[in-house]
C-alpha positions in Angstrom: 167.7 -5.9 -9.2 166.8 -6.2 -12.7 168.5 -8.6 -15.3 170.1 -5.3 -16.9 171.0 -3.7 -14.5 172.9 -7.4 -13.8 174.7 -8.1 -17.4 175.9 -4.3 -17.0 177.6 -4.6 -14.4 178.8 -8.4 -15.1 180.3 -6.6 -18.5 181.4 -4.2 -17.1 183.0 -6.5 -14.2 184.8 -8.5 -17.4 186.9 -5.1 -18.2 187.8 -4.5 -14.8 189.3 -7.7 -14.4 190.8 -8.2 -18.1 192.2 -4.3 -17.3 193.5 -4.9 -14.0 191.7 -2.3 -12.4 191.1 -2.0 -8.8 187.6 -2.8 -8.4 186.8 -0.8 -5.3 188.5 2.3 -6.9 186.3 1.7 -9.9 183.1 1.1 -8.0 183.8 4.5 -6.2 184.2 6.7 -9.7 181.3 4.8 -11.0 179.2 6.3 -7.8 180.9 9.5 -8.1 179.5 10.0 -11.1 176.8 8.8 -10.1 176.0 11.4 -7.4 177.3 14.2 -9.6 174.1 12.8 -12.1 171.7 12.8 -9.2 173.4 16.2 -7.7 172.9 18.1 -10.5 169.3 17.7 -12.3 169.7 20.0 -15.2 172.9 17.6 -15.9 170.3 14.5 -15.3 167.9 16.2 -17.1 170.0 16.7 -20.4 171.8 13.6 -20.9 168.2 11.8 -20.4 167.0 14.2 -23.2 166.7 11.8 -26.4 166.1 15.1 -28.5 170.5 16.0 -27.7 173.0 14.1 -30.0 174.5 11.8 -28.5 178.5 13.5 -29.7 177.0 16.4 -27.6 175.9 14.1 -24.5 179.1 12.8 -24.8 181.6 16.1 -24.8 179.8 16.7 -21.3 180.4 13.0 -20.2 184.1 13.7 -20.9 184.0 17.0 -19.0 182.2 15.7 -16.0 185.0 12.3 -16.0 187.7 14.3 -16.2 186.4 16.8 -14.0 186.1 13.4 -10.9 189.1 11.5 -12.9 188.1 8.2 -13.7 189.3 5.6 -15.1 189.2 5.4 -19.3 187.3 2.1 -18.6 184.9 3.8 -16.4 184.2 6.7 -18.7 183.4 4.3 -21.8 181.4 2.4 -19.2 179.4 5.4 -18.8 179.2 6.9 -21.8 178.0 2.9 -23.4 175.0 2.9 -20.8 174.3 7.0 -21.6 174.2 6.0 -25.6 172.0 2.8 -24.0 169.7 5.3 -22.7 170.4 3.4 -19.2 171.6 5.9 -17.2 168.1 5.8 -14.9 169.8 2.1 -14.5 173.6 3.0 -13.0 172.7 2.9 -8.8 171.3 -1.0 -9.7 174.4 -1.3 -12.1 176.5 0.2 -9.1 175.1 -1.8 -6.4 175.2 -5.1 -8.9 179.2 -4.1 -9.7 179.7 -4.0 -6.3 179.6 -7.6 -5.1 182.0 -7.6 -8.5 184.4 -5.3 -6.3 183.9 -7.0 -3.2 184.3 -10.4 -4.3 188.2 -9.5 -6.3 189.0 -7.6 -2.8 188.1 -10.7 -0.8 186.1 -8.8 1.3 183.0 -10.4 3.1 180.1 -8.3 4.8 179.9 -9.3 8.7 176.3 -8.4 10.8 177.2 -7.8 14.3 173.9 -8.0 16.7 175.0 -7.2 20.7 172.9 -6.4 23.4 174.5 -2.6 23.9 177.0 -0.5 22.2 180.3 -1.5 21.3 182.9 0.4 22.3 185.8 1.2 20.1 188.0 -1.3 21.8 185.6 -4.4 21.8 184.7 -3.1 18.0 188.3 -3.3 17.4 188.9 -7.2 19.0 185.6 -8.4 17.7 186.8 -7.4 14.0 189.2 -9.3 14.3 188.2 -12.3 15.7 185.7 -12.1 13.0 188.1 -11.5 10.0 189.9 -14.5 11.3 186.8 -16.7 10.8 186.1 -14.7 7.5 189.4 -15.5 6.0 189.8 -11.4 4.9 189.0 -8.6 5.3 185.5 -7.5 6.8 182.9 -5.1 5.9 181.1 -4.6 9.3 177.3 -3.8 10.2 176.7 -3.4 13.7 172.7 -3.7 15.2 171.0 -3.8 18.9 168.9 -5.9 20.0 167.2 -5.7 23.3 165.7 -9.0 23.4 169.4 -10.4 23.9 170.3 -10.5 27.5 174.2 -10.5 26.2 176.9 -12.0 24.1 177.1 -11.3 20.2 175.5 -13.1 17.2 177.7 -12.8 14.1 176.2 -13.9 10.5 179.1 -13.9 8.1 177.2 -14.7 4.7 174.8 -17.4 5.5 176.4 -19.0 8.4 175.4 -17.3 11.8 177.8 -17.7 15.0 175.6 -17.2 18.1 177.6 -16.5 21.0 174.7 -14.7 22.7 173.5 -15.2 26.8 170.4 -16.4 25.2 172.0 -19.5 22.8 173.8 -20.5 26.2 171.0 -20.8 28.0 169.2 -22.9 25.5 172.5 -24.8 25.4 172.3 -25.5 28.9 168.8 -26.5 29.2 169.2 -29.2 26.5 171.9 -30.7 28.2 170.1 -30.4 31.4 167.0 -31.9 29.4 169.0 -35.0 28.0 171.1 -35.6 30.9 
């Protein structure tokens, strides 16, 4: 991520907060926009074009905001970075704002690794045991990996809960070892 891409979505962060906006509704009209930009190249292609006034760039801004329904914060948002000729710049700024959105929902992205497939159930009891050590709510990413014989590792930011067969068995042997 580059260092604009950062203080863009840090200022834009500021507005959110001193506005009182929901972040996560925010974050979603930004990418709205976002995919209607990168939907749509003759729309890409001529609010990119530096040749257009910018009072013309902007009646289309308007139309397109309106048109999703975004926040007035979001549309000035967009319409700064589109006079900043960094609209090639929004997904970074997106993805940046993001944590932004995260952080005022307290919500904290979980990696679930297991052996197999979950299913719904387990998903469902292992979400919550997790949101309990989280403090929040979760944002969960599930992976396989073969190599564990069973159990689940968890990483919740940089702290890693391994509850796997594997960890247990290491467990064991050490107390075997220094017994």
């Amino acid at each position: 991520m580059s260092t604009v891409s950062l203080r863009y979505a840090h200022a834009f962060g500021d507005v959110a907060r001193s506005a009182h906006l929901d972040a996560q509704l925010a974050k979603q009209q930004l990418e709205d926009f976002s995919g209607t930009l990168l939907g749509s190249p003759e729309l890409h292609e001529f609010l990119g074009n530096p040749s257009i006034a910018a009072p013309e760039k902007l009646k289309i801004v308007d139309a397109v905001t309106s048109k999703i329904g975004v926040y007035p914060q979001v549309r000035n948002f967009i319409a700064v970075i589109m006079t900043h000729e960094r609209l090639h710049d929004l997904p970074e700024i997106i993805a940046e704002f993001a944590a932004f959105a995260d952080e005022a929902a307290s919500i904290t992205d979980a990696e679930v690794t297991t052996a197999r497939p979950l299913n719904d159930a387990d998903r469902v009891e292992l979400e919550a045991r997790i949101s309990a050590l989280a403090g929040g709510a979760i944002r969960t990413a599930y992976h396989q990996d073969s190599t564990l014989l069973g159990g689940v590792v968890v990483r919740i930011g940089s702290t890693v809960y391994d509850g796997s067969v594997r960890a247990q068995l290491q467990q064991l042997k050490t107390k075997l070892i220094n017994a």
